[in-house]
C-alpha positions in Angstrom: -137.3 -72.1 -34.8 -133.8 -73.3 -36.1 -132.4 -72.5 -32.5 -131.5 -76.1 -31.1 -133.1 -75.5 -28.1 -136.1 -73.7 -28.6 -136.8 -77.2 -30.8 -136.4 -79.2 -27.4 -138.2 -76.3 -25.0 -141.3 -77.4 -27.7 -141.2 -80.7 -27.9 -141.6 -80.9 -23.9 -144.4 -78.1 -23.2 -147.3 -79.0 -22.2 -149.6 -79.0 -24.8 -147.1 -77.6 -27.3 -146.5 -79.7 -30.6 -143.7 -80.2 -32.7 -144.6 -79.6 -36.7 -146.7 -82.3 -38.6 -143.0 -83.9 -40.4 -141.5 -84.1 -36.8 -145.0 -86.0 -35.2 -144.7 -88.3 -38.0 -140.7 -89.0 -38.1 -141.2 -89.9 -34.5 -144.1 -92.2 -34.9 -142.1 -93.8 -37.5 -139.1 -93.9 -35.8 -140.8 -95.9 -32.7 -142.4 -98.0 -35.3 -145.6 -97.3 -34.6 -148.9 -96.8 -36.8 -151.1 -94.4 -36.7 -153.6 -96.8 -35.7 -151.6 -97.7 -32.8 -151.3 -94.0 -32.0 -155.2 -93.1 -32.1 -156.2 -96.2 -30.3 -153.5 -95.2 -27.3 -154.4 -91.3 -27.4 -158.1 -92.9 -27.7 -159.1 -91.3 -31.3 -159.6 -92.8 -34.7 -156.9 -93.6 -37.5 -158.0 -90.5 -39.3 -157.2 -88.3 -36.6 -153.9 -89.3 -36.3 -153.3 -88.6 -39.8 -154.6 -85.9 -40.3 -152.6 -84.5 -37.2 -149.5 -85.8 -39.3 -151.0 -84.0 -42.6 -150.8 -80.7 -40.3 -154.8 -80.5 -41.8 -156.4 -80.3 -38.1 -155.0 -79.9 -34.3 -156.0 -82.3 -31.6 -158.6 -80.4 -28.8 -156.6 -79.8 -25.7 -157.5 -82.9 -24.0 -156.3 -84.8 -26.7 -153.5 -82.4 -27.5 -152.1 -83.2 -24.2 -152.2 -86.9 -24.7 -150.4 -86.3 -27.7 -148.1 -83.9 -26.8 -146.4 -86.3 -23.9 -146.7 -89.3 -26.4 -144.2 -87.3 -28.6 -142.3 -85.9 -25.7 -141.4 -89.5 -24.3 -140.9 -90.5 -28.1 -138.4 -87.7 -29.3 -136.4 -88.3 -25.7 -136.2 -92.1 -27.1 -135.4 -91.2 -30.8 -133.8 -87.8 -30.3 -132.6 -88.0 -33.9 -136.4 -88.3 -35.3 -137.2 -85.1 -33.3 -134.8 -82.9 -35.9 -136.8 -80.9 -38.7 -135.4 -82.2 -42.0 -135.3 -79.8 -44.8 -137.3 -80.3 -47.8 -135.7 -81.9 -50.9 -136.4 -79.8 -53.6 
């Protein structure tokens, strides 16, 4: 998905969620912590990081939640919504 804006069309689907690196840059970007996150989405810490980690998906309730909590973060901190290549 290196087309521009197929990256945007995902980031503001319902439901749909950007890759693991792009949830976290955002959350970091805003300054938030992933404690800050679960408590507003209404889940625990781990949750969130493991979300982050890419190790599980949030259930579709919670997917939504999270899903507009990115969307209204990556309009905010467009820059943070970009993938960024690994170093290696």
């Amino acid at each position: 998905m290196s087309d521009p804006l197929s990256r945007i069309d995902a980031l503001v689907e319902d439901g749909i969620l950007p890759s693991p690196r792009v949830r976290q840059q955002l959350r970091v970007a805003a300054g938030f912590t992933q404690e800050e996150v679960a408590h507003a989405i209404g889940v625990q810490r781990v949750a969130v990081a493991r979300w982050e980690a890419g190790l599980t998906k949030p259930h579709r309730g919670n997917r939504l939640k999270y899903a507009h909590f990115l969307r209204r973060l990556a309009a905010k901190y467009p820059a943070a919504a970009q993938e960024v290549p690994d170093e290696g």
